[in-house]
C-alpha positions as CSV (number, residue, x, y, z in Angstrom):
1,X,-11.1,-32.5,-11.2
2,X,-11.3,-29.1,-12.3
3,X,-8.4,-28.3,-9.4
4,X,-5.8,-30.5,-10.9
5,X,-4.4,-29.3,-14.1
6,X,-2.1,-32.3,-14.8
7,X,-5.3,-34.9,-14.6
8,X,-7.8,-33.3,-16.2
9,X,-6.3,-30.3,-18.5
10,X,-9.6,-29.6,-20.7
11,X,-11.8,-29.8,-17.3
12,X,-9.1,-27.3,-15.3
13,X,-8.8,-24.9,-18.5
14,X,-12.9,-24.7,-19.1
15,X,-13.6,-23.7,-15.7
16,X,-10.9,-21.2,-15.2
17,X,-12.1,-19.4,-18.7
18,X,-15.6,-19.3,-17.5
19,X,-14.0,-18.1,-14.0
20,X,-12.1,-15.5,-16.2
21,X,-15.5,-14.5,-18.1
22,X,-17.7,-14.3,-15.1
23,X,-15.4,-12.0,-13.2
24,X,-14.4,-10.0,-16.6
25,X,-18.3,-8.9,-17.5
26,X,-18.5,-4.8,-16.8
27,X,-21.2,-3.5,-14.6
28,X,-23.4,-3.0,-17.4
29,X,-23.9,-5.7,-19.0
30,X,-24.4,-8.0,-16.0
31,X,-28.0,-7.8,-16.2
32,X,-27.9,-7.1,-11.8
33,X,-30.6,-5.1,-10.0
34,X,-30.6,-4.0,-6.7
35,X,-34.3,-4.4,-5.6
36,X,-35.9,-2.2,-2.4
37,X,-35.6,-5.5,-0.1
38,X,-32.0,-4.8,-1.2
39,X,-31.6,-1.2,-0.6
40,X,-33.5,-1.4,2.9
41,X,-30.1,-3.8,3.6
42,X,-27.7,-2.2,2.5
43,X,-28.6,1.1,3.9
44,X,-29.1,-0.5,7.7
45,X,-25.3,-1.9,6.8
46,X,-24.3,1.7,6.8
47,X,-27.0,3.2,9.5
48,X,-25.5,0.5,11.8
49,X,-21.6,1.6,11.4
50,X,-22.3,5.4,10.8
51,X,-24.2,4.9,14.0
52,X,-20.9,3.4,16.1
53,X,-18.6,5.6,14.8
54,X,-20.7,9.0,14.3
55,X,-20.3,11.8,12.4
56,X,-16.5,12.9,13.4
57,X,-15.0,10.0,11.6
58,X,-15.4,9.8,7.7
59,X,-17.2,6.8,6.4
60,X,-16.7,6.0,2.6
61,X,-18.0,2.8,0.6
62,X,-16.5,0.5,-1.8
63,X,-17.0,-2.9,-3.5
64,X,-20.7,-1.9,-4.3
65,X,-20.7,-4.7,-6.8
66,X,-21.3,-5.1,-10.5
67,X,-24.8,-3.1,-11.0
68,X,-25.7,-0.8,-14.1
69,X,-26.0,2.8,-13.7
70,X,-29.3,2.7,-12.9
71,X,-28.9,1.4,-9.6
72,X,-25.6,3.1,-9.1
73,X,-28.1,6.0,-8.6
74,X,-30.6,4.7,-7.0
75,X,-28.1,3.6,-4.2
76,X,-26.1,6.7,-4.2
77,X,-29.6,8.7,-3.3
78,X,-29.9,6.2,-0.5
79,X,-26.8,7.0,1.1
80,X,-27.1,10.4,0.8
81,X,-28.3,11.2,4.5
82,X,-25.3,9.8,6.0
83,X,-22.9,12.1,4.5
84,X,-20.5,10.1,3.0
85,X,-17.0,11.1,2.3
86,X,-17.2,9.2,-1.3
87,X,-18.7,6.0,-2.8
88,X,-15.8,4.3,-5.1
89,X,-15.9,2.8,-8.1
90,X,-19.1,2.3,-8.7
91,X,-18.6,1.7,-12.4
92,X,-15.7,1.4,-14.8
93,X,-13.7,4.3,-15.2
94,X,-13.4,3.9,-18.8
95,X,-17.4,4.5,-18.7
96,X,-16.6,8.6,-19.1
97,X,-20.4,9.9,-19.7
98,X,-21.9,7.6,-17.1
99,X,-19.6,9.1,-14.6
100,X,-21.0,12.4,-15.7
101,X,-24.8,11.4,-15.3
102,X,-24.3,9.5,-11.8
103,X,-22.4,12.3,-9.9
104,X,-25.3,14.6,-11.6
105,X,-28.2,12.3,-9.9
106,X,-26.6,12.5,-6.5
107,X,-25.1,14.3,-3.3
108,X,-23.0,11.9,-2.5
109,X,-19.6,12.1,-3.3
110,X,-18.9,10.3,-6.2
111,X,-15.0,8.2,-6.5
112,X,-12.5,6.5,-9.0
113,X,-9.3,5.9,-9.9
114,X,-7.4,3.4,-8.7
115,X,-6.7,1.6,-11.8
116,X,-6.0,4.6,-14.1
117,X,-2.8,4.8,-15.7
118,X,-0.8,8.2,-16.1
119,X,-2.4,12.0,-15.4
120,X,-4.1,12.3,-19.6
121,X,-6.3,9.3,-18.6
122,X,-7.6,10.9,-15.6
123,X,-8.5,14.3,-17.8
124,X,-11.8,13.2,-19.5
125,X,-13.6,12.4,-15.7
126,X,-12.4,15.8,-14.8
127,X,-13.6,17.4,-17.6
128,X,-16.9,15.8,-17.6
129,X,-17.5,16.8,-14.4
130,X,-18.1,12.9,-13.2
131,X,-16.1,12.9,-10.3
132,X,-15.8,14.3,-6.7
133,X,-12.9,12.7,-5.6
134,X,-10.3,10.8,-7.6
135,X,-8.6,7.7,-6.4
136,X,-5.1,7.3,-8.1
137,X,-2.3,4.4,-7.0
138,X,1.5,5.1,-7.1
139,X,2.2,1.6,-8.4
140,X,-0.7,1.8,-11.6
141,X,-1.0,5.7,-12.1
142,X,3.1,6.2,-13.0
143,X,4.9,7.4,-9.4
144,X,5.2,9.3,-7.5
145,X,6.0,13.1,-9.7
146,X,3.1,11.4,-12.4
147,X,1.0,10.9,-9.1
148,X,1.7,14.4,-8.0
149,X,0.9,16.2,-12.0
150,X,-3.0,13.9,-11.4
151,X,-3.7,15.7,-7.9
152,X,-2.3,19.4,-9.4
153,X,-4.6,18.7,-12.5
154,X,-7.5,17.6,-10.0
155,X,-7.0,20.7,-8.1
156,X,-7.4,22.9,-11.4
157,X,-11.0,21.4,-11.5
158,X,-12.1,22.0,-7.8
159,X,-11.8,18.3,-7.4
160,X,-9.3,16.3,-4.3
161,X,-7.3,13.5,-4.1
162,X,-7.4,10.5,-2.2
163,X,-5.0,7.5,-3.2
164,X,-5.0,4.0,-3.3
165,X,-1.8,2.2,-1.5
166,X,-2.8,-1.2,-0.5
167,X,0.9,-2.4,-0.7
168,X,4.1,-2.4,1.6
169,X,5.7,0.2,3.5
170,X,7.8,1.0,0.5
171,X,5.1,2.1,-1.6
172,X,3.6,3.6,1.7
173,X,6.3,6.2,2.2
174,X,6.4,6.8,-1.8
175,X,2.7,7.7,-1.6
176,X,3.6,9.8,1.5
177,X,6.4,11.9,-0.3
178,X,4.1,12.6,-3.1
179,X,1.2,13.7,-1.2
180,X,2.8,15.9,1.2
181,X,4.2,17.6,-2.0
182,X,0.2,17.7,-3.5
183,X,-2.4,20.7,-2.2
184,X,-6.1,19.0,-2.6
185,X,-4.4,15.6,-0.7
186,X,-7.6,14.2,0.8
187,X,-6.7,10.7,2.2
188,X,-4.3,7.9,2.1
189,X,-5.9,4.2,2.3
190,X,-4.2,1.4,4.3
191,X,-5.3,-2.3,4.4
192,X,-2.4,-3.0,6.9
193,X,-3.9,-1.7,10.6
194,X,-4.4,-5.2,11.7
195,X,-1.0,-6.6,10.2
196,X,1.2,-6.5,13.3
197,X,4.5,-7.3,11.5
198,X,4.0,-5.0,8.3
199,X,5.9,-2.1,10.0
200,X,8.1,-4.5,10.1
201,X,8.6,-5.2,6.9
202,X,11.6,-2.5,6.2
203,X,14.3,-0.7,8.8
204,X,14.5,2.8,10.2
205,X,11.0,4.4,10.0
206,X,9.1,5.5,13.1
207,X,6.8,2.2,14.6
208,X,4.2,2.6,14.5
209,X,4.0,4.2,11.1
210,X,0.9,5.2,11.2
211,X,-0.2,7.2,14.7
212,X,-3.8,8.4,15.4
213,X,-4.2,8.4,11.7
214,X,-1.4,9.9,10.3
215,X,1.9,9.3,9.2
216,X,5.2,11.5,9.7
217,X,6.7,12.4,6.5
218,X,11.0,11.5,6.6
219,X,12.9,14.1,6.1
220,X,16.1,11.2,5.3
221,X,17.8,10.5,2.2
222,X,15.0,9.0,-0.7
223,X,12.0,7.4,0.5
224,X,13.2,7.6,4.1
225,X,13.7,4.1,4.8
226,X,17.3,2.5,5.8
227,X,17.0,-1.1,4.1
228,X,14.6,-3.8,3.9
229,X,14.0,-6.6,6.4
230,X,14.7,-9.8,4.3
231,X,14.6,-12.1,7.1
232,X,11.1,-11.5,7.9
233,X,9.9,-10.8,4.1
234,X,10.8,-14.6,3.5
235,X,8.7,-15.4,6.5
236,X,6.2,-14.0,4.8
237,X,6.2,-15.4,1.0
238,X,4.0,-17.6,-1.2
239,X,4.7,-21.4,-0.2
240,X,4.9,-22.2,-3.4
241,X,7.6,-19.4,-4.2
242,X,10.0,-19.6,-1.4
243,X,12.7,-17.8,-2.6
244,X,13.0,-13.8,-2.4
245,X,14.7,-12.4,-5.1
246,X,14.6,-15.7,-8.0
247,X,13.4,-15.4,-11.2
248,X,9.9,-16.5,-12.2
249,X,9.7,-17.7,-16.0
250,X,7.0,-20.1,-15.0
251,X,4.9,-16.8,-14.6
252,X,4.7,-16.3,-18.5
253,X,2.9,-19.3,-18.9
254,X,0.3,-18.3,-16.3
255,X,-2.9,-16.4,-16.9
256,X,-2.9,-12.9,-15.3
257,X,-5.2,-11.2,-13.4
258,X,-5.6,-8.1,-16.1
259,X,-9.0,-6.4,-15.9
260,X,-7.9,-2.7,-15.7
261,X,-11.0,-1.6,-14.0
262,X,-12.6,-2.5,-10.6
């Protein structure tokens, strides 16, 4: 009952609040412990891939879960004989001091950023000294020149930049043009390796577009790409948005996914 909205509003409504609570409760006040049973797990995760792919390739961890700092440390000092490149987001940004105390109770490389908003909200982590890496997105941390001011402002505290692009080839080459222009650039994420047609997805970059792990920075006109494939972008929409380009009012009346940290 709870799926269908016009038969059974009050049911539908209850269960996506206490959806929208459970998923909205920041790692400290979830009451989660990791226990040793746990840790032994979790670290043969990693001895197993770290054992495939070696030490030439770097290996970083994310999606940890929602644990208190507590644990945050106590895993962080498990992975530390694997030489990680970073572990991400292990805690809300926002939570400034904890930052500062975790990166100080480990070796490991300590990550975040993804979900910060413009270069003066990324200045209290460097200042506290609570992170190794940061992690910042073109579309959430202002562009591609804001982008660009967080990795020189990194730089000034001994810190490098990774960044977050989980998005099309448009934000792709935006990310690219930004990072080439950036000293301390570390790395630039991708969730699209195993997406044969997202190349696709716009005209008149090199395919593939990314090559032995890197990607070949346009020396064209803007971002460097021609036009946009709308043929196969509407191949590739929400069934229950066809269109491309039509306005979507009944959005406003939808709830929206807004935690603004991970």
């Amino acid at each position: 009952a709870a799926e269908n909205k016009e038969e059974d509003p009050l049911t539908w409504y209850n269960a996506r609040n206490r959806l929208y609570d459970l998923i909205n409760i920041a790692h400290p006040f979830t009451g989660i412990h990791i226990t040793e049973k746990g840790l032994d797990i979790l670290e043969e995760y990693v001895a197993q891939v770290r054992e495939v792919i070696g030490y030439d390739i770097p290996l970083a961890i994310d999606h940890v879960g929602h644990i208190g700092l507590e644990d945050c440390i106590k895993f962080a000092r498990r992975m530390e004989k694997y030489s990680l490149a970073w572990l991400e987001d292990l805690l809300p940004w926002q939570l400034t001091d904890q930052y500062a105390i975790l990166r100080r109770s480990t070796t490991t490389p300590i990550c975040t950023g993804e979900d910060i908003y413009l270069k003066e909200n990324f200045k209290p982590l460097l200042e506290s000294g609570g992170v190794s890496v940061i992690h910042p997105d073109l579309l959430s941390s202002g562009g591609i020149l804001e982008n660009k001011k967080i990795g020189d402002m990194a730089q000034d505290y001994g810190v490098a930049m990774a960044v977050h692009m989980a998005e099309s080839p448009i934000a792709c080459m935006a990310a690219v043009h930004s990072i080439a222009a950036t000293e301390n650039f570390l790395a630039l994420e991708t969730h699209a390796v195993d997406i044969p047609w997202w190349d696709d997805l716009v005209i008149g970059l090199p395919k593939p577009l990314v090559k032995d792990g890197y990607i070949e920075v346009p020396d064209k006109p803007g971002l460097g790409i021609d036009d946009l494939n709308d043929e196969l972008m509407a191949q590739h929409v929400h069934p229950d948005y066809p269109g491309m380009w039509e306005p979507t009012d009944e959005w406003d009346k939808v709830y929206s996914y807004d935690r603004l940290w991970s």
